[in-house]
N, C-alpha and C positions, 0 to 999 in steps of 0.2 A: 271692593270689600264691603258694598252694601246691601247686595242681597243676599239675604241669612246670613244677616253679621255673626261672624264665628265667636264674638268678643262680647256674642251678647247670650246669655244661660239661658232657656226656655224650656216648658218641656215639653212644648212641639218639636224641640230639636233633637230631642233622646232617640238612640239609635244604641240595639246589642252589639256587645263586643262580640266579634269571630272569634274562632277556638282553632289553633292550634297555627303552625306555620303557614301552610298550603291555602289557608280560605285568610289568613292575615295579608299576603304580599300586595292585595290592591290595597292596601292601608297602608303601606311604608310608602316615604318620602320624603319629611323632613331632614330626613336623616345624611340622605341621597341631595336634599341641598345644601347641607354644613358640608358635605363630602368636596362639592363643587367650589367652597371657598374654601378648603381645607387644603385639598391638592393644588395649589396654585404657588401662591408668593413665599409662604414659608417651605413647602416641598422643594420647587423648581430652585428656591432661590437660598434661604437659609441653609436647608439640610445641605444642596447640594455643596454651597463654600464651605463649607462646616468638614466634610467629607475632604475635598479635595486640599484644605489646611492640614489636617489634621490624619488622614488615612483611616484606616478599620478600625484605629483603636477606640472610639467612642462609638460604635455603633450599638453597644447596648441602651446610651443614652438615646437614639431613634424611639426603640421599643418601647422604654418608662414613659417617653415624652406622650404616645401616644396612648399608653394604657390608661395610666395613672389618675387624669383627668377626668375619665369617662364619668366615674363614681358621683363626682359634683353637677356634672352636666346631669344626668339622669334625678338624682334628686331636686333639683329647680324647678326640671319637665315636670314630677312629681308633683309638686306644688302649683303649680301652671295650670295642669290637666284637671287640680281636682277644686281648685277656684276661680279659672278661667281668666286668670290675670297674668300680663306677660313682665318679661321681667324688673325693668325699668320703677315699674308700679310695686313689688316686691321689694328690691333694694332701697326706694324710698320709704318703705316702714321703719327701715332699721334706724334705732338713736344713735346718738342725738341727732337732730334737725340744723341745719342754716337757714332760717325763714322757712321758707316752701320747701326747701330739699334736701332730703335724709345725706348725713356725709358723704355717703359712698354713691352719689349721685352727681355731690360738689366732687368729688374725684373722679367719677365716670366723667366730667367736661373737660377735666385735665387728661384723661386717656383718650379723649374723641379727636384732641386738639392735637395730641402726637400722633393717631392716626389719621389724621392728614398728610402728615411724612410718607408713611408707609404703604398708603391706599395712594397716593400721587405718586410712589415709585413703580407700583403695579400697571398705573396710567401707563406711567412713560414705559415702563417696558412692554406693554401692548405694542404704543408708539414706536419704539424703536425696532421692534421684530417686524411690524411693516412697513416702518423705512429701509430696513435693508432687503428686504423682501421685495418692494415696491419701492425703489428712491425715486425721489423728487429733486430734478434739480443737477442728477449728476452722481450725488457725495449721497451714501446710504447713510450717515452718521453726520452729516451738515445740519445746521442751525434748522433752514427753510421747509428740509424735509422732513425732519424731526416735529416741529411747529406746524406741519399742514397735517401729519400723521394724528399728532396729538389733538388737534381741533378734530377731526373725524371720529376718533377713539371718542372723545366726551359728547359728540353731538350722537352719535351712535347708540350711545349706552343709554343717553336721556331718551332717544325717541323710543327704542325696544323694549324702554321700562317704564314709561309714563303711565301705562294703563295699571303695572303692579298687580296686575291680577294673579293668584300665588299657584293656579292649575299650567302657567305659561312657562314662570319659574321655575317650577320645578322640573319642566319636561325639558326644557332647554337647557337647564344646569346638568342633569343624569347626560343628557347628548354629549356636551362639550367633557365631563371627566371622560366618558369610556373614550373616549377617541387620541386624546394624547395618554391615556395612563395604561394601556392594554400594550401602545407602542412602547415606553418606557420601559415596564417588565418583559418586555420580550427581550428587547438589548440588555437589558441586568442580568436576565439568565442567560443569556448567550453570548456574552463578555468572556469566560473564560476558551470558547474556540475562538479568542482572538489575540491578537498580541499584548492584549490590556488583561490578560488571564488573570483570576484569582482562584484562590485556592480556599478547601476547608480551615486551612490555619489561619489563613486573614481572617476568615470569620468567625473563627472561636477567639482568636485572639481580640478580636473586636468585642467580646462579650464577658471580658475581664471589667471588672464593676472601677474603670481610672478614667481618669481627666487629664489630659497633658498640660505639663506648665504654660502659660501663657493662651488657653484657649476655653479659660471658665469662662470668660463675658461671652466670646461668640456661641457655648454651650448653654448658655442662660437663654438667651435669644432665642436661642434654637426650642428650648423648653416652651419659648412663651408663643413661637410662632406653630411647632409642629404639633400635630396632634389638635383638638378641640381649644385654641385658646381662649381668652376671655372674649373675644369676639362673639366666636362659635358657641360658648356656652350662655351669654346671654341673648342671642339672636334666636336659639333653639325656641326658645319657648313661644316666641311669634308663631315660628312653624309650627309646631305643634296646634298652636288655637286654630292657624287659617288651613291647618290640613281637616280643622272638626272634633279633633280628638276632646277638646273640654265641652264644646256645644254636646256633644253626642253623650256625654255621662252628664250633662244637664245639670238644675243646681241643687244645691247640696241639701235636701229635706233631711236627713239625719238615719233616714231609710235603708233599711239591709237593700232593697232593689239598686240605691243609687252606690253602696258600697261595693257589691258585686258589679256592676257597669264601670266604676271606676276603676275598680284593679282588674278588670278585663281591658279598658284602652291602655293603662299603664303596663301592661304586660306587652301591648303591641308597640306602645314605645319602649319600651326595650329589646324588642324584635330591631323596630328600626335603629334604634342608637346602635346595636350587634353589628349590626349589614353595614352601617357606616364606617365604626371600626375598621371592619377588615377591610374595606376598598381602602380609606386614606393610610393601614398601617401599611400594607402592602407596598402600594406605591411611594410613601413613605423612604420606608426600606431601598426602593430600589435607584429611587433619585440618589440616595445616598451612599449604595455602592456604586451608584456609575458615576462618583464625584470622587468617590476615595480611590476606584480602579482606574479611572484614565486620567483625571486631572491634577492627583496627588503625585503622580509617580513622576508628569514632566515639571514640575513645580508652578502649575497656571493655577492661581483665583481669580473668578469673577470680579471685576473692580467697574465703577463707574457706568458710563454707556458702552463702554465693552462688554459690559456683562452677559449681553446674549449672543453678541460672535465668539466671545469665551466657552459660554455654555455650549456653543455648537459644536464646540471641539467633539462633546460625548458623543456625538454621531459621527462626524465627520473624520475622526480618529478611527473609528469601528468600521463603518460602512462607506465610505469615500465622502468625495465632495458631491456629490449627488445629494446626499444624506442633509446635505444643510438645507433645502427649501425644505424636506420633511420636517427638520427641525423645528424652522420657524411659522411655518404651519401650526405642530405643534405648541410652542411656545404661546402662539396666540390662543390658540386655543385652552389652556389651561391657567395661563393670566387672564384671559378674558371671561374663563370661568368661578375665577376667584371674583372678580370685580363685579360680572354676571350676579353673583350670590351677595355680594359688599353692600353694593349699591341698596338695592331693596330692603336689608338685614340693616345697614345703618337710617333709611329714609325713616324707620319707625322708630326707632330707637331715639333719634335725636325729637320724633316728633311725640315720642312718648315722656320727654325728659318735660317736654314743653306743658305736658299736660299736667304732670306734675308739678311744674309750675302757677300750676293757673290759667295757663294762656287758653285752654278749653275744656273743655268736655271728652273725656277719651274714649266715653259709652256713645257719645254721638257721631255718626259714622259718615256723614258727612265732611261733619269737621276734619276726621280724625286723617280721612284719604285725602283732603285739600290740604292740610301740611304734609302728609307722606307725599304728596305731588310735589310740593315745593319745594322738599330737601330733594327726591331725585332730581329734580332739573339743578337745583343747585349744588350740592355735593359732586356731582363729578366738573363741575366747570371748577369750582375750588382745588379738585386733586389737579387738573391741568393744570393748571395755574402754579400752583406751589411745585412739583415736576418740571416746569419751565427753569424756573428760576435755578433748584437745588442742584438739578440734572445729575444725581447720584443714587439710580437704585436701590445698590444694594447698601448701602448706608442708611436710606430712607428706609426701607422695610425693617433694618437689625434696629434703629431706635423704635422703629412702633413692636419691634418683638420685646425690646426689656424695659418697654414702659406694659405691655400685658402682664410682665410675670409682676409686676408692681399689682397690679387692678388685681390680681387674681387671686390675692392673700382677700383682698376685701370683697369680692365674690365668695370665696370660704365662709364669711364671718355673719355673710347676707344667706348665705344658704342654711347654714344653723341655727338662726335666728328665726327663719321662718318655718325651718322641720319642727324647732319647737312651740313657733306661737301658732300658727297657721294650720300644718297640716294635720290632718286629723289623723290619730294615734293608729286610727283602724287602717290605716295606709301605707304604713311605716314598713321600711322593707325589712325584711327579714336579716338573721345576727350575723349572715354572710355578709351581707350586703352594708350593711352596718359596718363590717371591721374593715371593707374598701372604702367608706367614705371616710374613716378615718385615714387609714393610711394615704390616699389620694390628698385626703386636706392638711397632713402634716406635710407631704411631700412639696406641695402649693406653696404652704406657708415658709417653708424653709427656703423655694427658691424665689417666692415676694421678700423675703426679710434679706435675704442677699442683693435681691435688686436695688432694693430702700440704701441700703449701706452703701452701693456702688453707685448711687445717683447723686450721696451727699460727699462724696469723693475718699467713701472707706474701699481699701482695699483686699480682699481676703484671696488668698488662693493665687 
């Protein structure tokens, strides 16, 4: 991250924005790396128990989960691209302050500390798709084998990402989705030539705007993990700086030229944020009907370290037992591409929280990669560690999903707050755009105000 620090404005570094699709596509790929933590622990894992609890009937909820969000994500990126500050530095504006750090900062270390849960469930389900893949010892689901899998899983992730260089990231993160999500949507739509058939009525019926009794909290969850969660939306804006996108609109002279450059990058960030949509809504979707059509009908959810011989039923049910090495092949592959995108997307984050603390300089770019070094070598030894002990997947990932839909009311509050102090008027999307980040932010807010209630033990629904 230090040669042609992207986090640094210049205007050696200005660069024209392409025009139109076709000369835009070497410019997308932030997008294509939220996609890579995207499709992983809440697709594979949320959606899919969510599906198989509960059958077609909330599959509308899929679709909002994914849409809805988009609107706040794209405005942050906005703010991002056109002051070159990522987000962490953003939400620390917002008042009032605790000492050094804006509240919703003192609450982002309360969201980091419950994704621990959920990024240590992601660990072990790496770990546990190749211990039964690969056992040690005997017993694919034994203490031994589980425990040497897991030490490989974190030493693994540390040395492939020590260097963080974000041209590495992103080519290996686009690798690891098309490989398990291309296979996924092929068995989704070729489910029904199987004895797991579904029909046009499952799916219309799935698009009746209900919630069934007893399945709001795992619906909530499911809100907070699928689609762009608060992870994904404050992680974007990293990518955005280390794809170039704010160096290249340079800094802000007040200038019709720098006006025109910045709503030509912000126009390709929305090219990219589009292309990311539809990869994660897609597969989205399909994780979730091959959860409501093969594992709703024999009454199996994912539970525990079962949860990925569970999971394997979707194949192995459909296409034989052959089907399960595919499987967990897969399975690694798309938790390893969530963790793949984690890893590097939390290293900054917590070393940007640091900065805002005081602890350095976040313009100095030496500093700045010597703590991002330090949380990736430390953060995934932390997520193994807490996966040792908890050894409940799918437990660990549903509390890191409804402590995001918590964080994501105060993302709302921190994106407002900067459309209005921040971003400069001439920037401001147009009244289309306007009336999705409202509706996106009431949407947000309504299901952070549900979480709030459910975590102090109100219960609604």
């Amino acid at each position: 991250m230090t040669a042609g620090d992207p986090y640094r404005l210049t205007p050696e570094g200005i660069k024209e924005p392409p025009q139109g699709w076709r000369h835009s596509l070497r410019y997308l790929g932030p997008g294509l790396v939220l996609s890579a933590a995207i499709v992983g622990a809440g697709e594979l894992v949320a959606t899919t128990t969510l599906g198989a609890e509960v059958g077609f009937v909330i599959l509308w909820l899929v679709i909002v989960s994914t849409l809805v969000k988009v609107a706040v994500q794209i405005e942050l990126a906005r703010w991002t691209i056109s002051t070159g500050q990522p987000a962490l530095t953003g939400y620390n504006k917002v008042p009032p302050a605790v000492g050094r750090l804006g509240w919703i900062n003192v609450l982002w270390v309360v969201l980091a500390l419950s994704k621990v849960l959920q990024t240590g469930g992601i660990v072990g389900s790496v770990a546990v798709a190749f211990s039964i893949l690969l056992p040690i010892g005997g017993d694919p689901l034994g203490f031994t084998s589980v425990l040497v899998w897991t030490l490989v899983v974190v030493a693994g992730t540390v040395a492939a990402l020590y260097s963080n260089r974000y041209a590495l990231i992103e080519k290996v993160a686009v690798g690891l989705v098309v490989i398990f999500s291309l296979v996924t949507v092929v068995i989704a739509v070729g489910l029904p030539f199987t004895p797991f058939a579904y029909g046009a009525d499952d799916l219309l019926g799935g698009l009746t705007l209900s919630i069934p009794a007893g399945a709001l909290g795992a619906a909530v969850a499911m809100f907070g993990l699928t689609g762009v969660s608060v992870d994904e939306i404050s992680s974007y804006p990293y990518w955005c700086i280390e794809k170039g996108y704010a160096r290249w609109v340079g800094p802000n002279d007040g200038s019709a030229d720098w006006e025109r450059r910045a709503k030509g990058w912000i126009r390709v960030m929305y090219k990219d944020a589009l292309l990311s949509w539809v990869v994660y809504t897609v597969t989205t979707m399909a994780f979730f009907v091959m959860g409501a059509a093969v594992l709703h009908p024999q009454g199996i959810v994912p539970e525990g370290n079962e949860m990925i011989t569970t999971l394997s039923r979707l194949y192995t049910d459909t296409l034989g037992e052959w089907a399960s090495v595919l499987f967990l092949v897969g399975a690694i592959a798309v938790l390893g591409s969530t963790l793949w995108a984690a890893t590097p997307a939390w290293s900054r984050m917590y070393a940007n929280l640091l900065s805002c603390a005081g602890v350095f300089d976040w313009s100095d770019p030496v500093a700045r990669t010597r703590w991002v070094r330090v949380f990736t070598v430390a953060l995934p030894v932390v997520w193994g560690v807490v996966y040792l002990f908890v050894q409940s997947p799918v437990v660990m990932i549903l509390i890191g999903g409804v402590m995001s839909g918590v964080f994501l009311l105060a993302a709302v509050v921190a994106v407002w707050y900067l459309r209005r102090s921040e971003i400069d008027p001439r920037l401001h999307g147009g009244a289309l755009f306007t009336v999705a980040l409202v509706v996106s932010s009431v949407a947000i807010g309504l299901v952070g105000v549900y979480s709030v209630l459910n975590v102090f033990g109100f219960s609604i629904g």
